[in-house]
N, C-alpha and C positions, 0 to 999 in steps of 0.2 A: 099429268103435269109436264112430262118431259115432249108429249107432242104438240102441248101449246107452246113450249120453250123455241121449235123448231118454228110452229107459226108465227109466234111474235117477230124471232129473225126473218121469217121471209118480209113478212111486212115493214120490215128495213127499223126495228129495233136495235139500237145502238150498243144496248147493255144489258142487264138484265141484274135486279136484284133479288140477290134468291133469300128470303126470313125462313128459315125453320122454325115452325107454329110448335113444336114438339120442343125443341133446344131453346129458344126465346124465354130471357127471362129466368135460366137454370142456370147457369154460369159454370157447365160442366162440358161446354166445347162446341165449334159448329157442326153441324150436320157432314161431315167431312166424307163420308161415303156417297151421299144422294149429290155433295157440289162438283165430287171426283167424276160421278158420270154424268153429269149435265154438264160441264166445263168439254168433256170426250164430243156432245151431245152435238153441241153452239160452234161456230168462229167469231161470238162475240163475247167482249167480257162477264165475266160473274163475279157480282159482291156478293161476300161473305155476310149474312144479316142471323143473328138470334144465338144465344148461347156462348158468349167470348165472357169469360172469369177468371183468365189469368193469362200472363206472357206468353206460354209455351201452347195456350187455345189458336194465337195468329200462325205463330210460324208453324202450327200444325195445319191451321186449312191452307197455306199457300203451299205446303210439300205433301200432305196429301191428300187434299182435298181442289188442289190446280187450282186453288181462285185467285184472281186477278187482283182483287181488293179485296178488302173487308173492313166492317164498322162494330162500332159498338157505342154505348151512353153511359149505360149506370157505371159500370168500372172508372171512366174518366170522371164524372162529376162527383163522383165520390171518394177519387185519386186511392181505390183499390189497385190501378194500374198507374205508374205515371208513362206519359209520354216520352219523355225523351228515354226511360228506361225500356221501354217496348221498341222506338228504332233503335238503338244500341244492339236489342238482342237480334232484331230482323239484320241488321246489317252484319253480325255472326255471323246470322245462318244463310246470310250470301242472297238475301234478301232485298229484294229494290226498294227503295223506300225514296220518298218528297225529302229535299228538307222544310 
């Protein structure tokens, strides 16, 4: 995986979104160790994909899992998480966040 990561970049990929098949769907955190060393890996961005279940799941892959973004669905459309309570806390934890 991590040396298609490297071919994708060479072939002038912009971005890269990484789903943990394993974390997807458990809602017990992203794969924060495999994003830490693929983000090491790239000079291009990584979204965070698979496994986000609560507030402290983001600002745990952006501090230690280096990713640049990260998503999630079921949590929002089921308002497990709200939005403006997830940037409040990114913005804590000295977190770049859109408005």
């Amino acid at each position: 995986m991590f040396d298609w990561a490297k071919e994708v970049e060479r072939r002038g990929a912009g971005e890269i979104l990484f789903t943990s098949i394993d974390n997807d769907g458990t809602k017990s955190g992203f794969a924060n160790e495999a994003l830490a060393k693929l983000t090491a890996l790239v000079n291009i961005p990584i979204i965070a994909s698979g496994g986000a279940g609560t507030v402290q799941h983001f600002v745990d892959t952006f501090v230690k899992g280096k990713s640049d973004a990260a998503l999630a669905a079921s949590v929002f459309h089921f308002g497990e998480i709200l939005i403006p309570k997830l940037k409040q806390e990114l913005k804590n934890n000295m977190i770049q966040v859109r408005l």
